[in-house]
C-alpha positions as CSV (number, residue, x, y, z in Angstrom):
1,X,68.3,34.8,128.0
2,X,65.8,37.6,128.2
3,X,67.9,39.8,130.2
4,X,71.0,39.1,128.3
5,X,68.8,40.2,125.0
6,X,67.9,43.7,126.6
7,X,71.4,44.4,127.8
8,X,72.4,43.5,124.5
9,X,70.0,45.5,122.7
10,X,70.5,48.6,125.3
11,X,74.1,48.5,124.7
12,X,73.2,48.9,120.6
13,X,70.9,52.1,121.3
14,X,73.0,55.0,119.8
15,X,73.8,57.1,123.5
16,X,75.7,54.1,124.8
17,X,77.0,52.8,121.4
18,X,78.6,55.9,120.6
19,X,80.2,55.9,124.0
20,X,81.7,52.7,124.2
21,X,83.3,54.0,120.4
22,X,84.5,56.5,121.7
23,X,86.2,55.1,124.8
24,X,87.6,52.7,121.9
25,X,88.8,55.5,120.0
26,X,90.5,57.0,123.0
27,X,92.2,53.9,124.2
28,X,94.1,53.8,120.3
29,X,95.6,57.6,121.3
30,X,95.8,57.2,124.5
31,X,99.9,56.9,124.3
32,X,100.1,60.3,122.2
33,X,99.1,62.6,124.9
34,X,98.3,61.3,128.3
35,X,96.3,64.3,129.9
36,X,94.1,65.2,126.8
37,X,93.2,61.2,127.0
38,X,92.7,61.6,131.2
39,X,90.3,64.6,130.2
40,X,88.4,62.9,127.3
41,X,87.8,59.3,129.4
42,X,86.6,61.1,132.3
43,X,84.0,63.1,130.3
44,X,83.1,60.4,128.5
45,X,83.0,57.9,132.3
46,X,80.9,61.4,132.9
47,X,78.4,61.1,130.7
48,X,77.6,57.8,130.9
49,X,77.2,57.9,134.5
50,X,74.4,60.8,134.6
51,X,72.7,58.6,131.9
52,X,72.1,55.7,134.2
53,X,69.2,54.9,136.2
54,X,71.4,54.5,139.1
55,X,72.8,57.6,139.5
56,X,69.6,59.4,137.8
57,X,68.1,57.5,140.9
58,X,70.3,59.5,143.5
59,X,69.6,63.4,142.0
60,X,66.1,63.0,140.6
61,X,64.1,60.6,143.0
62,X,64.8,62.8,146.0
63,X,63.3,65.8,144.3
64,X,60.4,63.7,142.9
65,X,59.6,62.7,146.5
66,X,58.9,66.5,147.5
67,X,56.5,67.2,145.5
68,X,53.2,66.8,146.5
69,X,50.7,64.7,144.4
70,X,46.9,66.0,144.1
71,X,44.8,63.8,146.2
72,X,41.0,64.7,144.8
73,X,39.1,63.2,148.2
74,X,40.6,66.2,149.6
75,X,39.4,68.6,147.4
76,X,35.6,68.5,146.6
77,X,35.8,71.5,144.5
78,X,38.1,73.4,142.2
79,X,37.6,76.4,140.3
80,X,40.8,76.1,137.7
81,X,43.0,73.0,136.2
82,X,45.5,75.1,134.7
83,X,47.5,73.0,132.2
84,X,51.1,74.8,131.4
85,X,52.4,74.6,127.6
86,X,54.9,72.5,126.4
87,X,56.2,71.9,122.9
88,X,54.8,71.8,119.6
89,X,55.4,70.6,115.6
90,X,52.7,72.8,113.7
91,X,51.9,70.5,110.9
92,X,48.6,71.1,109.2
93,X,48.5,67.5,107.8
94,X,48.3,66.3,111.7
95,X,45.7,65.9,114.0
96,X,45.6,68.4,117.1
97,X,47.2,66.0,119.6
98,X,50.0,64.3,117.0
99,X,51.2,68.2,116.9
100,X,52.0,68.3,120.5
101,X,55.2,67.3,121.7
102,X,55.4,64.3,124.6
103,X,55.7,66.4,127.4
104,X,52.3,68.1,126.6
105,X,50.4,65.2,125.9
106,X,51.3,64.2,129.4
107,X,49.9,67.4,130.9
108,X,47.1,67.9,129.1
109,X,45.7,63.7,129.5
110,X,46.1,64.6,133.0
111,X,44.4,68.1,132.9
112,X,41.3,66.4,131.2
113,X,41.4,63.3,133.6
114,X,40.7,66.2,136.2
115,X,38.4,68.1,134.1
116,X,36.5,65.1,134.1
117,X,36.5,64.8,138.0
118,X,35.6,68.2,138.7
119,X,32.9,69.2,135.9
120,X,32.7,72.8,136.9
121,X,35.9,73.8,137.0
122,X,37.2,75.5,134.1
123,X,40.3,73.8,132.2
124,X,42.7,76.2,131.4
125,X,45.6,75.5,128.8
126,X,48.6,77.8,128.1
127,X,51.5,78.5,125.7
128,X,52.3,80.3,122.7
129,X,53.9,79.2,119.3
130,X,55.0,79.8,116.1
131,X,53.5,79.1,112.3
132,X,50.3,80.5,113.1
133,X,50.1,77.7,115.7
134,X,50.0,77.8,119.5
135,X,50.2,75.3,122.3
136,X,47.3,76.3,123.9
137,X,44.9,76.1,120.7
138,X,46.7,72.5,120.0
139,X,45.7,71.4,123.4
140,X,42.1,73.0,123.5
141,X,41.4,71.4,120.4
142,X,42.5,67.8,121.6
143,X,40.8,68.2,125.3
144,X,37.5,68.9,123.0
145,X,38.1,65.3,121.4
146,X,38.6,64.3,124.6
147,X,35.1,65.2,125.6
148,X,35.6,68.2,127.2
149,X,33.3,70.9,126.3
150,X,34.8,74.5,124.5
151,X,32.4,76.5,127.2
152,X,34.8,75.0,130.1
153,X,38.1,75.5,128.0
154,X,40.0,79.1,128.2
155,X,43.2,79.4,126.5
156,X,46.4,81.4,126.9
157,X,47.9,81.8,123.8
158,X,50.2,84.5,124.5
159,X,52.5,83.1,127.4
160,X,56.2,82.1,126.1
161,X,57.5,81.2,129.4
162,X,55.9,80.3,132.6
163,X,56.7,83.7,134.1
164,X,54.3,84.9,131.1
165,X,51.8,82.0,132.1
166,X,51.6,83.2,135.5
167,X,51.5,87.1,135.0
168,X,48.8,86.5,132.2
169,X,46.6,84.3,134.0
170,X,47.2,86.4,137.4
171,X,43.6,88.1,137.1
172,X,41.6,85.1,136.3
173,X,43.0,82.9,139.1
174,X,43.8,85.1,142.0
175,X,41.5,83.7,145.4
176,X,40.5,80.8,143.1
177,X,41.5,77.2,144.0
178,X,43.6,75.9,141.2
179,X,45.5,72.7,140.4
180,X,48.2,73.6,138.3
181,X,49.3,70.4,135.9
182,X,53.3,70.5,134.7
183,X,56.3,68.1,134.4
184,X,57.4,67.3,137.8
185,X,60.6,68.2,136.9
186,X,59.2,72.3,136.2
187,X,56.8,72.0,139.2
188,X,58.2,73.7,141.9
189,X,59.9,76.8,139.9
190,X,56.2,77.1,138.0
191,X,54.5,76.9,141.4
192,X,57.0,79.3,142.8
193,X,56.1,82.0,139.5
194,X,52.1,81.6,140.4
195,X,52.8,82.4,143.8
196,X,54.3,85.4,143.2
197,X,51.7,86.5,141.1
198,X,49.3,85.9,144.2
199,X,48.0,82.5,142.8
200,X,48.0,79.7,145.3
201,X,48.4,76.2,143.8
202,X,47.8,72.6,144.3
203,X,50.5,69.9,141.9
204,X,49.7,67.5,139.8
205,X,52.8,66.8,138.2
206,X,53.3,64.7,135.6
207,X,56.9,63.2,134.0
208,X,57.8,61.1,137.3
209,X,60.4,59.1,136.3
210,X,60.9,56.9,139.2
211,X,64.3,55.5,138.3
212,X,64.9,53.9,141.3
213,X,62.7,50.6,140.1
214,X,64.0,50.5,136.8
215,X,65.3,46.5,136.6
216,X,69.1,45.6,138.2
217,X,69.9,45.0,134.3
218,X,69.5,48.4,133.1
219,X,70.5,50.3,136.0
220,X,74.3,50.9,135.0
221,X,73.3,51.2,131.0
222,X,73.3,54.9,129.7
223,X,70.2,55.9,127.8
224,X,68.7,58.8,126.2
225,X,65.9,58.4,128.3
226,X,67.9,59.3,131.3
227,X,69.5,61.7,130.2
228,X,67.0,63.4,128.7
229,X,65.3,64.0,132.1
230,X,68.8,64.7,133.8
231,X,68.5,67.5,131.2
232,X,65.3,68.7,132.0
233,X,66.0,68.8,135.9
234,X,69.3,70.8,135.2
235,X,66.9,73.1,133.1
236,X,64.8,73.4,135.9
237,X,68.0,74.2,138.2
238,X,69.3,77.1,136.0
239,X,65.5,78.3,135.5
240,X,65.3,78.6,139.6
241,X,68.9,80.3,139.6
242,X,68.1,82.7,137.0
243,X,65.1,83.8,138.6
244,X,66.7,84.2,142.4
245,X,69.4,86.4,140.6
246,X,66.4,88.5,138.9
247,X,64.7,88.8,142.5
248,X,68.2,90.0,143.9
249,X,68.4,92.7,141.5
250,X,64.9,93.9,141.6
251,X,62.6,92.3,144.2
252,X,59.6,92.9,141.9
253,X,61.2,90.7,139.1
254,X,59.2,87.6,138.5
Protein backbone atom coordinates (compact mmCIF):
# COMPACT_ATOMS: atom_id res chain seq x y z
CA UNK A 1 0.00 0.00 0.00
CA UNK A 2 2.88 2.37 0.72
CA UNK A 3 4.52 1.89 -2.50
CA UNK A 4 1.36 1.94 -4.54
CA UNK A 5 0.66 5.54 -2.67
CA UNK A 6 4.15 6.94 -3.92
CA UNK A 7 3.75 5.74 -7.44
CA UNK A 8 0.50 7.16 -7.29
CA UNK A 9 1.52 10.42 -5.99
CA UNK A 10 4.76 10.51 -8.37
CA UNK A 11 2.68 9.86 -11.31
CA UNK A 12 0.43 13.25 -10.03
CA UNK A 13 3.74 15.54 -9.88
CA UNK A 14 3.39 17.91 -12.88
CA UNK A 15 6.68 16.54 -15.20
CA UNK A 16 5.05 13.12 -15.48
CA UNK A 17 1.41 14.33 -15.35
CA UNK A 18 1.88 16.54 -18.17
CA UNK A 19 3.52 13.73 -20.06
CA UNK A 20 1.11 11.10 -19.80
CA UNK A 21 -1.50 14.11 -21.13
CA UNK A 22 0.19 14.63 -23.61
CA UNK A 23 0.78 11.05 -24.84
CA UNK A 24 -3.15 11.11 -24.40
CA UNK A 25 -3.54 14.03 -26.51
CA UNK A 26 -1.35 12.43 -29.23
CA UNK A 27 -3.07 9.12 -29.29
CA UNK A 28 -6.67 11.26 -30.20
CA UNK A 29 -4.55 12.78 -33.55
CA UNK A 30 -2.65 10.15 -34.10
CA UNK A 31 -4.85 9.04 -37.40
CA UNK A 32 -4.52 12.67 -38.94
CA UNK A 33 -0.95 12.66 -39.66
CA UNK A 34 1.13 9.55 -38.82
CA UNK A 35 4.76 10.99 -38.88
CA UNK A 36 4.12 14.31 -36.95
CA UNK A 37 2.47 11.70 -34.25
CA UNK A 38 5.84 9.22 -34.68
CA UNK A 39 7.92 12.55 -33.98
CA UNK A 40 5.84 13.85 -31.13
CA UNK A 41 5.62 10.18 -29.14
CA UNK A 42 9.13 9.72 -29.48
CA UNK A 43 10.09 13.08 -27.97
CA UNK A 44 7.68 12.80 -25.56
CA UNK A 45 9.05 8.53 -24.77
CA UNK A 46 12.34 10.87 -24.91
CA UNK A 47 11.80 12.89 -22.26
CA UNK A 48 10.49 10.85 -19.95
CA UNK A 49 13.25 8.41 -20.25
CA UNK A 50 16.18 11.05 -19.28
CA UNK A 51 13.89 11.91 -16.37
CA UNK A 52 14.15 8.51 -14.71
CA UNK A 53 16.41 7.37 -12.17
CA UNK A 54 17.20 4.44 -14.38
CA UNK A 55 18.58 5.86 -17.20
CA UNK A 56 19.90 9.11 -15.07
CA UNK A 57 21.65 6.09 -13.37
CA UNK A 58 23.52 4.99 -16.69
CA UNK A 59 24.98 8.82 -17.81
CA UNK A 60 25.44 10.45 -14.39
CA UNK A 61 26.65 7.69 -11.81
CA UNK A 62 29.69 6.84 -14.07
CA UNK A 63 30.83 10.41 -14.04
CA UNK A 64 30.00 10.78 -10.30
CA UNK A 65 32.29 7.81 -9.66
CA UNK A 66 35.47 9.78 -11.18
CA UNK A 67 35.53 12.29 -9.17
CA UNK A 68 37.51 12.19 -6.28
CA UNK A 69 36.10 12.94 -2.77
CA UNK A 70 38.35 14.96 -0.18
CA UNK A 71 39.56 12.57 2.44
CA UNK A 72 40.82 15.12 5.42
CA UNK A 73 43.23 12.29 7.20
CA UNK A 74 45.16 12.87 4.16
CA UNK A 75 45.50 16.26 4.34
CA UNK A 76 46.65 17.73 7.79
CA UNK A 77 46.73 21.24 6.44
CA UNK A 78 45.15 23.46 3.91
CA UNK A 79 45.70 26.92 3.14
CA UNK A 80 42.26 27.68 0.96
CA UNK A 81 38.53 26.13 0.95
CA UNK A 82 37.51 27.92 -1.99
CA UNK A 83 33.67 27.74 -2.27
CA UNK A 84 32.44 28.59 -6.08
CA UNK A 85 29.12 30.81 -6.46
CA UNK A 86 25.99 29.57 -7.31
CA UNK A 87 22.56 31.34 -7.57
CA UNK A 88 20.91 33.91 -5.84
CA UNK A 89 17.20 35.75 -5.02
CA UNK A 90 18.37 39.29 -3.57
CA UNK A 91 15.44 39.94 -1.27
CA UNK A 92 16.19 42.39 1.45
CA UNK A 93 13.24 41.00 3.65
CA UNK A 94 15.37 37.55 3.77
CA UNK A 95 17.99 36.32 5.75
CA UNK A 96 21.51 35.85 4.09
CA UNK A 97 21.21 32.10 3.56
CA UNK A 98 17.14 32.02 2.46
CA UNK A 99 18.70 34.40 -0.47
CA UNK A 100 20.86 31.73 -1.84
CA UNK A 101 19.72 29.42 -4.23
CA UNK A 102 19.95 25.25 -3.36
CA UNK A 103 22.91 24.69 -5.13
CA UNK A 104 24.85 27.29 -2.98
CA UNK A 105 23.66 26.31 0.26
CA UNK A 106 25.12 22.90 -0.56
CA UNK A 107 28.56 24.38 -1.29
CA UNK A 108 28.95 26.70 1.14
CA UNK A 109 27.51 23.98 4.40
CA UNK A 110 30.25 21.99 3.01
CA UNK A 111 32.89 24.88 2.68
CA UNK A 112 32.12 25.72 6.51
CA UNK A 113 32.12 21.96 7.51
CA UNK A 114 35.78 22.27 6.35
CA UNK A 115 36.47 25.56 7.63
CA UNK A 116 35.64 24.08 10.74
CA UNK A 117 38.22 21.16 10.32
CA UNK A 118 41.04 23.19 9.23
CA UNK A 119 40.85 26.42 11.47
CA UNK A 120 43.63 28.24 9.67
CA UNK A 121 42.77 28.02 6.36
CA UNK A 122 41.08 30.81 4.98
CA UNK A 123 37.42 30.16 3.43
CA UNK A 124 37.08 31.72 0.32
CA UNK A 125 33.51 32.33 -1.33
CA UNK A 126 32.98 33.57 -4.92
CA UNK A 127 30.39 35.01 -7.36
CA UNK A 128 28.90 38.02 -8.46
CA UNK A 129 25.17 39.31 -8.66
CA UNK A 130 22.78 41.66 -9.47
CA UNK A 131 20.53 44.23 -7.18
CA UNK A 132 23.25 45.42 -5.29
CA UNK A 133 23.61 41.86 -4.14
CA UNK A 134 26.36 39.28 -4.77
CA UNK A 135 26.76 35.55 -4.11
CA UNK A 136 29.86 35.84 -2.44
CA UNK A 137 28.60 38.59 0.28
CA UNK A 138 25.26 36.23 0.68
CA UNK A 139 27.49 33.39 1.52
CA UNK A 140 30.08 35.32 3.79
CA UNK A 141 27.42 36.57 5.67
CA UNK A 142 25.75 33.07 6.27
CA UNK A 143 29.28 31.15 6.94
CA UNK A 144 29.62 34.12 9.82
CA UNK A 145 26.26 32.66 11.34
CA UNK A 146 27.65 29.71 10.90
CA UNK A 147 30.49 30.44 13.24
CA UNK A 148 33.02 31.16 11.04
CA UNK A 149 34.92 34.21 11.82
CA UNK A 150 35.02 37.43 9.04
CA UNK A 151 39.07 37.57 9.65
CA UNK A 152 39.17 33.92 7.84
CA UNK A 153 36.47 34.83 5.10
CA UNK A 154 37.74 36.58 1.64
CA UNK A 155 35.27 37.12 -0.86
CA UNK A 156 35.09 37.37 -4.67
CA UNK A 157 32.51 39.45 -5.63
CA UNK A 158 33.43 40.15 -9.07
CA UNK A 159 33.68 36.57 -10.80
CA UNK A 160 30.49 35.84 -13.19
CA UNK A 161 31.69 32.62 -14.44
CA UNK A 162 34.13 30.20 -13.14
CA UNK A 163 36.63 31.16 -15.73
CA UNK A 164 36.37 34.73 -13.82
CA UNK A 165 36.61 32.69 -10.46
CA UNK A 166 39.69 31.23 -11.41
CA UNK A 167 41.58 34.12 -13.19
CA UNK A 168 40.57 36.38 -10.16
CA UNK A 169 41.64 34.27 -7.47
CA UNK A 170 44.85 33.08 -9.60
CA UNK A 171 47.22 35.41 -7.33
CA UNK A 172 45.96 34.45 -4.04
CA UNK A 173 45.95 30.69 -4.54
CA UNK A 174 48.87 29.91 -6.81
CA UNK A 175 51.51 27.18 -4.72
CA UNK A 176 48.73 27.17 -2.03
CA UNK A 177 46.91 23.87 -1.13
CA UNK A 178 43.33 24.39 -1.86
CA UNK A 179 40.08 22.35 -1.71
CA UNK A 180 37.96 23.72 -4.12
CA UNK A 181 33.96 22.98 -3.08
CA UNK A 182 31.37 22.83 -6.29
CA UNK A 183 28.46 20.73 -7.60
CA UNK A 184 29.83 17.48 -8.71
CA UNK A 185 28.30 17.92 -11.71
CA UNK A 186 30.68 21.50 -12.53
CA UNK A 187 33.73 19.82 -10.75
CA UNK A 188 35.90 18.66 -13.33
CA UNK A 189 35.42 21.70 -15.97
CA UNK A 190 36.00 24.17 -12.64
CA UNK A 191 39.02 22.08 -11.68
CA UNK A 192 40.18 22.08 -15.21
CA UNK A 193 39.78 26.36 -15.23
CA UNK A 194 41.95 26.54 -11.79
CA UNK A 195 44.50 24.51 -13.42
CA UNK A 196 45.03 26.51 -16.09
CA UNK A 197 45.37 29.45 -14.07
CA UNK A 198 48.29 27.47 -12.24
CA UNK A 199 46.09 26.53 -9.17
CA UNK A 200 46.28 22.89 -8.17
CA UNK A 201 43.09 21.61 -6.48
CA UNK A 202 41.67 18.99 -4.25
CA UNK A 203 37.34 18.19 -4.81
CA UNK A 204 34.85 18.25 -2.60
CA UNK A 205 31.94 18.02 -4.62
CA UNK A 206 28.75 18.43 -3.54
CA UNK A 207 25.16 17.61 -5.63
CA UNK A 208 25.87 13.66 -5.81
CA UNK A 209 22.90 12.37 -6.88
CA UNK A 210 23.40 8.74 -6.69
CA UNK A 211 20.48 7.52 -8.64
CA UNK A 212 21.41 4.18 -8.88
CA UNK A 213 19.74 3.46 -5.12
CA UNK A 214 16.79 5.32 -5.68
CA UNK A 215 13.84 2.54 -4.77
CA UNK A 216 12.71 -0.19 -7.73
CA UNK A 217 9.33 1.93 -7.55
CA UNK A 218 10.53 5.10 -8.66
CA UNK A 219 13.18 4.06 -10.97
CA UNK A 220 11.02 4.16 -14.32
CA UNK A 221 8.91 7.43 -12.95
CA UNK A 222 10.09 10.84 -14.62
CA UNK A 223 10.75 13.64 -12.25
CA UNK A 224 11.93 17.07 -12.16
CA UNK A 225 14.40 16.10 -9.93
CA UNK A 226 16.07 14.05 -12.49
CA UNK A 227 15.90 15.96 -14.94
CA UNK A 228 16.98 18.80 -13.38
CA UNK A 229 20.36 17.26 -12.82
CA UNK A 230 20.36 15.67 -16.45
CA UNK A 231 20.20 19.37 -17.17
CA UNK A 232 22.95 20.48 -15.12
CA UNK A 233 25.35 17.60 -16.46
CA UNK A 234 24.46 18.55 -20.17
CA UNK A 235 25.40 22.23 -18.94
CA UNK A 236 28.53 20.96 -17.78
CA UNK A 237 29.05 19.10 -21.27
CA UNK A 238 28.54 22.23 -23.42
CA UNK A 239 30.65 24.33 -20.74
CA UNK A 240 33.75 21.70 -21.41
CA UNK A 241 32.99 21.89 -25.34
CA UNK A 242 32.91 25.53 -25.40
CA UNK A 243 35.97 25.89 -23.71
CA UNK A 244 38.15 23.09 -25.84
CA UNK A 245 36.88 25.10 -28.94
CA UNK A 246 38.21 28.52 -27.18
CA UNK A 247 41.65 26.64 -26.46
CA UNK A 248 41.63 25.47 -30.30
CA UNK A 249 41.37 28.88 -31.40
CA UNK A 250 43.71 30.51 -29.07
CA UNK A 251 45.73 28.29 -26.74
CA UNK A 252 45.88 31.07 -24.12
CA UNK A 253 41.98 31.13 -23.94
CA UNK A 254 40.75 30.02 -20.54
Amino acid sequence: MFELKKIIGSLLMPLPASLIFIFFLLLIVSKTNKKSYVLCFSSVVTLWLISTPYVADFIITPKEQSISLFAPQQHKNVDAVVVLGSGLHPNSKLTANQQLSSTALARLVEGVRLAHKYPQAKLVVSGAGFNNTTSSELMAKTAQALGISFHRIHQNPNAYDTADEAKLLAPMLVDSTVVLVTSASHMPRAQDLFSAQGIDTHSSPVEIYGFGSAPFYRQFIASSYVLQAITAYTHEWIGQQWITLRRMLDSKAL
